[in-house]
C-alpha positions as CSV (number, residue, x, y, z in Angstrom):
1,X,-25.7,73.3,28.9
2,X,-26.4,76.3,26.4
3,X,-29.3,78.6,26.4
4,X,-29.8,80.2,23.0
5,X,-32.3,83.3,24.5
6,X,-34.4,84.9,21.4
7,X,-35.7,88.3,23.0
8,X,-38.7,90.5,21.4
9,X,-37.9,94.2,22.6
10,X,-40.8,96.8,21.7
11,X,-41.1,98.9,19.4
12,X,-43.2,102.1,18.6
13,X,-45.5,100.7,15.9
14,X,-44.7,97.2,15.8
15,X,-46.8,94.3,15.8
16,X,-46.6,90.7,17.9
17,X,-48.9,87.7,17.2
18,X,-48.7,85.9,20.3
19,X,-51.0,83.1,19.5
20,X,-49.3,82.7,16.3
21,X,-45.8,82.4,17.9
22,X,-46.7,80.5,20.9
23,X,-47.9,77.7,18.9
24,X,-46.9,77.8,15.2
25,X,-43.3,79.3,15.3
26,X,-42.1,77.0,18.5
27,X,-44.1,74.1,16.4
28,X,-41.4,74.7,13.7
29,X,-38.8,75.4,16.2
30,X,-39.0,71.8,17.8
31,X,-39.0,70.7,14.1
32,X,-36.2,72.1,13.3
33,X,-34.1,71.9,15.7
34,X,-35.3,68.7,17.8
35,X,-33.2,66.8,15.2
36,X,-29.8,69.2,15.6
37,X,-29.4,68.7,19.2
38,X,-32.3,70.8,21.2
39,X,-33.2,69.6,24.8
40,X,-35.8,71.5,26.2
41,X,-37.7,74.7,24.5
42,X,-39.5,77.5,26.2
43,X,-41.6,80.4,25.1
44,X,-42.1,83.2,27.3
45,X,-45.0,86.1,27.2
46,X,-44.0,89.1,29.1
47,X,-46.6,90.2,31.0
48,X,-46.9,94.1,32.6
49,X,-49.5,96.8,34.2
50,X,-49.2,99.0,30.8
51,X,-48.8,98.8,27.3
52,X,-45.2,98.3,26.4
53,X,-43.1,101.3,25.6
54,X,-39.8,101.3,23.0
55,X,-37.2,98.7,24.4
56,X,-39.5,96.3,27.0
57,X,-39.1,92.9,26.2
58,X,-42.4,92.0,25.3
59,X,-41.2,88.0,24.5
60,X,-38.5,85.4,24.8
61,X,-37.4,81.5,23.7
62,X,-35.1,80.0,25.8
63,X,-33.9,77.1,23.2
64,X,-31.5,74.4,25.4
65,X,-28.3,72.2,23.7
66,X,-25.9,70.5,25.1
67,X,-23.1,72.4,24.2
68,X,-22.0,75.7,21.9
69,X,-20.8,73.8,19.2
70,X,-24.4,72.2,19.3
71,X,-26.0,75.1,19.5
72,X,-24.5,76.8,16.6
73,X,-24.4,74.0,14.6
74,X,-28.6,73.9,14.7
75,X,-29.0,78.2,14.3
76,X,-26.3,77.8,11.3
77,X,-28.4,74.8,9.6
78,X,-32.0,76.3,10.4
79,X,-31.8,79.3,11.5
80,X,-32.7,80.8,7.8
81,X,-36.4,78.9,8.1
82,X,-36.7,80.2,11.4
83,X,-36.2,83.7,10.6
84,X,-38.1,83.5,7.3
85,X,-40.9,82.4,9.9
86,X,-40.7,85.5,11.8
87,X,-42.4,88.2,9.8
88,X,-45.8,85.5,9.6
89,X,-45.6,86.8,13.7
90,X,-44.2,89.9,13.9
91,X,-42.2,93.3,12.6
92,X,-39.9,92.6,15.2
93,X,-36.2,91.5,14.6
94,X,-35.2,88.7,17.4
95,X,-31.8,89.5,19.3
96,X,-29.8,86.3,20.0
97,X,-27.9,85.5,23.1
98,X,-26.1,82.6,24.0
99,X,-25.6,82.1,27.3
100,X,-23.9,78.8,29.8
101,X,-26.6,77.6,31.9
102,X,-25.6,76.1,35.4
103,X,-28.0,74.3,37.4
104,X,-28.4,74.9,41.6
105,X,-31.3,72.3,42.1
């Protein structure tokens, strides 16, 4: 199993529709990429005690396939409607990660 991770790290200035990307963008994201292979999809809302400074993640998807080659294959074939999606949320650029996800439970 792959995890595709799509963090949001602050920025001075920036701005983040939460509402927007909790429901619209991961909308488009199962749309997308439900067809290409995607297991399970998760948004995550960072929550803290202060406003966020430069660099706190302030958001994440976690984006499940069954494999690597899966995985790219899906980001190569819609990852340009995804990203054209982004600035209807945020000023914020997304930084991939692709990680291998093994299961204790």
């Amino acid at each position: 199993m792959v995890r595709v991770i799509g963090l949001y790290r602050w920025l001075d200035g920036a701005t983040f529709d939460h509402e927007y990307y909790n429901s619209k963008h991961m909308q488009l994201t199962l749309k997308l990429l439900s067809p290409r292979g995607l297991v399970r999809l998760e948004s995550d809302r960072y929550l803290a005690a202060a406003p966020p400074i430069a660099g706190d993640i302030i958001a994440a998807s976690n984006a499940y396939f069954p494999s690597i080659e899966a995985a790219r294959a899906a980001l190569t074939a819609a990852g340009g409607e995804l990203m054209a999606d982004v600035p209807k949320y945020t000023t914020l650029r997304p930084q991939l990660h692709f990680v291998a996800v093994t299961s204790h439970c």
